[in-house]
C-alpha positions as MATLAB code, in Angstrom:
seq = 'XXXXXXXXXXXXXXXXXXXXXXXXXXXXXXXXXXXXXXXXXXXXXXXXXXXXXXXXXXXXXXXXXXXXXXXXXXXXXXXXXXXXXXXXXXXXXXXXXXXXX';
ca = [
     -47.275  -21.708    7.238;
     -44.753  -24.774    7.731;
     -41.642  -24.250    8.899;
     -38.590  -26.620    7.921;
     -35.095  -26.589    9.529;
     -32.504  -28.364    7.510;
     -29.276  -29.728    9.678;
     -27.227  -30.727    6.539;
     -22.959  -31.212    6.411;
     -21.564  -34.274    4.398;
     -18.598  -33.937    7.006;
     -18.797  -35.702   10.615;
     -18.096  -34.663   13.804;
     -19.640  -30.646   13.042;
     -22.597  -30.671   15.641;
     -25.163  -31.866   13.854;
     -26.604  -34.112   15.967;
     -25.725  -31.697   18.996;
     -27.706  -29.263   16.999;
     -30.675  -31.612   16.702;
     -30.700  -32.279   20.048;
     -30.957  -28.995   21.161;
     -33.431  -28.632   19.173;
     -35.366  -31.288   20.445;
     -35.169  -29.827   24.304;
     -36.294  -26.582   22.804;
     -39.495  -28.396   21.162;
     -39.807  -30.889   23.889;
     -43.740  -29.819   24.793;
     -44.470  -28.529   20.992;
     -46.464  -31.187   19.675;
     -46.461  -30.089   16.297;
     -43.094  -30.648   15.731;
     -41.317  -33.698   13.711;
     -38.243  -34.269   14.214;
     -37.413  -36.414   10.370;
     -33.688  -38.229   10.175;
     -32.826  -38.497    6.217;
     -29.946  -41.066    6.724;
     -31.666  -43.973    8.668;
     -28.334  -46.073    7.934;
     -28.118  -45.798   11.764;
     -30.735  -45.055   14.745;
     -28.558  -43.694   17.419;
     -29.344  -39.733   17.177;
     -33.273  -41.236   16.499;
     -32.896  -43.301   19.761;
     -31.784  -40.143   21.627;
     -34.162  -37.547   20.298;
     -37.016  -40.324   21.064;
     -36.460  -40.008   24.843;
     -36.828  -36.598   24.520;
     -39.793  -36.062   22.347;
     -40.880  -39.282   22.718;
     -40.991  -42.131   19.405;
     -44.206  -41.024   17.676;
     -42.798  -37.713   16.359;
     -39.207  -38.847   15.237;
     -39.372  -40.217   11.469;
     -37.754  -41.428    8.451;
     -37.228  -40.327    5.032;
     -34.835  -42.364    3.095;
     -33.067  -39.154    0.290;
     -30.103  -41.242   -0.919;
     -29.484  -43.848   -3.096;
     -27.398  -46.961   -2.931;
     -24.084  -45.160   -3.331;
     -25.211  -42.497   -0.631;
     -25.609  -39.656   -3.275;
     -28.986  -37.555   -2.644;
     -31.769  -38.323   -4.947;
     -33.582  -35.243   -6.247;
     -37.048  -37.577   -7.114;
     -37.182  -38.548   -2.914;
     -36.185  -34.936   -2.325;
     -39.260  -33.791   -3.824;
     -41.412  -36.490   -2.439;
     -40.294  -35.502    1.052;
     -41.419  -31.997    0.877;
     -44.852  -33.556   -0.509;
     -44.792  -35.443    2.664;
     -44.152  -32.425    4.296;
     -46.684  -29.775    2.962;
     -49.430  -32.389    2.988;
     -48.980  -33.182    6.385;
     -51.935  -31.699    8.705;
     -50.177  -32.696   12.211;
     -47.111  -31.001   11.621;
     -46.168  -27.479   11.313;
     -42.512  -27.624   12.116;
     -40.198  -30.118   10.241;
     -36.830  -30.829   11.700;
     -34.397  -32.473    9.070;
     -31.265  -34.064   10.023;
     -29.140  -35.918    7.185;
     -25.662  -36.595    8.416;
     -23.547  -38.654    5.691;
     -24.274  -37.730    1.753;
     -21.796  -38.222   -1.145;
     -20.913  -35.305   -2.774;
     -21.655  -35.424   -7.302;
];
């Protein structure tokens, strides 16, 4: 059965990306987990979690639209992504910046 953790808060400075990271040492050697950032407007956390887990299993999924509001259609594509996926049975989501409706 897949498992998928969700690290979601429109507001900054939370611990989000602490959160992830923490995360990421605690899945380190687990090979079938993905670590997937939703808000690739900036690589930093990626660039961090990469040297941790290394760069194959850190990905991105693109959720909001041009005014940074979340798009239900890409919402639903992503869990497609995510249940058809035979390598991974963990998904780590991370989105850190989304407009509120």
């Amino acid at each position: 059965m897949k498992t998928i953790h969700c690290i979601l808060q429109s507001k900054g400075g939370v611990g989000k990306s602490l959160l992830t990271w923490f995360l990421a040492q605690k899945h380190q050697e687990d090979t079938s987990t993905v670590f997937i950032d939703l808000d690739n407007s900036t690589a930093t956390s990626s660039l961090r979690l990469s040297s941790i887990v290394g760069a194959d299993r850190i990905k991105s999924f693109a959720i909001l639209d041009s005014e940074k509001k979340l798009d239900r259609e890409k919402i639903l594509e992503l869990f497609e992504v995510i249940a058809q996926s035979k390598k991974y049975e963990t998904s780590i989501l991370e989105l850190r910046k989304a407009k509120s409706s």
